[in-house]
N, C-alpha and C positions, 0 to 999 in steps of 0.2 A: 160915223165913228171918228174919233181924237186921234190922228194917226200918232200922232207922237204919244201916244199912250194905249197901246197894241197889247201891250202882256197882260193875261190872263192868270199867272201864275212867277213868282221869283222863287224857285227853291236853291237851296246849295248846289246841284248837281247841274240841274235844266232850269231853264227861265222860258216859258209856254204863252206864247205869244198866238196873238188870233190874224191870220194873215187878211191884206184887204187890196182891192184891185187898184190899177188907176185914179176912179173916181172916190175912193175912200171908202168901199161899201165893204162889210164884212159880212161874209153870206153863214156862217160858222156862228157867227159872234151874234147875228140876227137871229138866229136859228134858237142859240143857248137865250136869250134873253126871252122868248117865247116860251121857254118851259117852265114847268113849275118850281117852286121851294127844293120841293123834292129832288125831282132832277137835276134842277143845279147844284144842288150839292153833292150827286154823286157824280157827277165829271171834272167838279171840284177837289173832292174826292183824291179823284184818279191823277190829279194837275201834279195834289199837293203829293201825292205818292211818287210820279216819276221825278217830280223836281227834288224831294226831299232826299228820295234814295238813288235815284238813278236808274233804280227799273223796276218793272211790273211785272212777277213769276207767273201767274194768273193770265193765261191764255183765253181765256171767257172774260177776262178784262182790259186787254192789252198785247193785241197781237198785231205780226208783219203777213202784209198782203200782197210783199212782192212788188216789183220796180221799187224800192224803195219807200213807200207807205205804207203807216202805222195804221191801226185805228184804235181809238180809246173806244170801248166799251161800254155807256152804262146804259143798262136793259130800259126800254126796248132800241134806245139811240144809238148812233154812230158819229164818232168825229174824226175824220181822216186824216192825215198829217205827215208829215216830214221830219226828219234831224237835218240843223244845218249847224257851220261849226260856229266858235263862239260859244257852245254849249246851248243851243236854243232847237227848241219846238216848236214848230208852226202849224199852227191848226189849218188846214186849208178847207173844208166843207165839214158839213156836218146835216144829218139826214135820220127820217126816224125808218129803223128797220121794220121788211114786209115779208121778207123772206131767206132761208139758208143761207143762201150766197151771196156776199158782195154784188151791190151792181155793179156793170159794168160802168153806165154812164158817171156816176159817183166816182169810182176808182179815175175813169178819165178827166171827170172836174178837177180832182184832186191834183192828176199830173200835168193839167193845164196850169192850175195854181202854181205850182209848185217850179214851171219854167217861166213863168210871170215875173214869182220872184225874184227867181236868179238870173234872167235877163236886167231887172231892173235892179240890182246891189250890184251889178257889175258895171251897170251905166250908172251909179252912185246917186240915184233919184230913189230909193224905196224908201228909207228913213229921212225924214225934216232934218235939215240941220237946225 
């Protein structure tokens, strides 16, 4: 992946960016490139929904899982994510659902992700200059 080219959405509100580790992989952004027409436009969808307006009322499309991660919704997938400020979205994994509940392991990829990040924007290495 381009890191210097992350965002997956720029709306007025949120700019929906695909988060990526160290080595530049994005597991998220690997994940959406694997599906179909179809699917990608309904997480597309949902980008251009949060970014445009700011929020998604639609709890079957856009709900909090607690510790602080999201997940966008579009059936049967899951994309799990974060708000950081800046007004940004970071998609950190992404996974096709198998059952009722959130995994666990998911949720904790997520929270891995997500101290990744902010370990590294505060050591000022996560964005290329």
């Amino acid at each position: 992946m381009d890191k210097s080219n992350c965002t997956a959405y720029a709306g007025v509100f949120y700019t929906i960016e695909w988060y990526y580790n160290e080595s530049g992989k994005s597991q998220a952004y690997e994940y959406y490139l694997a599906l179909s027409d179809l699917q990608k436009r309904k997480i597309l969808l949902l980008f251009k929904r949060i970014g445009d307006y700011g929020k998604i009322h639609d709890s079957s499309k856009f709900r909090f899982e607690g510790d602080s991660i999201f997940a966008f919704k579009p059936q049967p997938d899951r994309f799990l994510s974060f708000f950081v400020k800046d007004k940004k979205i970071i998609v950190a994994n992404a996974f096709h659902k198998k059952s009722q509940k959130l995994p666990i392991e998911e949720k904790i990829r997520a929270l891995k992700c997500k101290e990744d990040y902010f370990n590294r924007i505060n050591k000022g290495i996560y964005y290329e200059k």
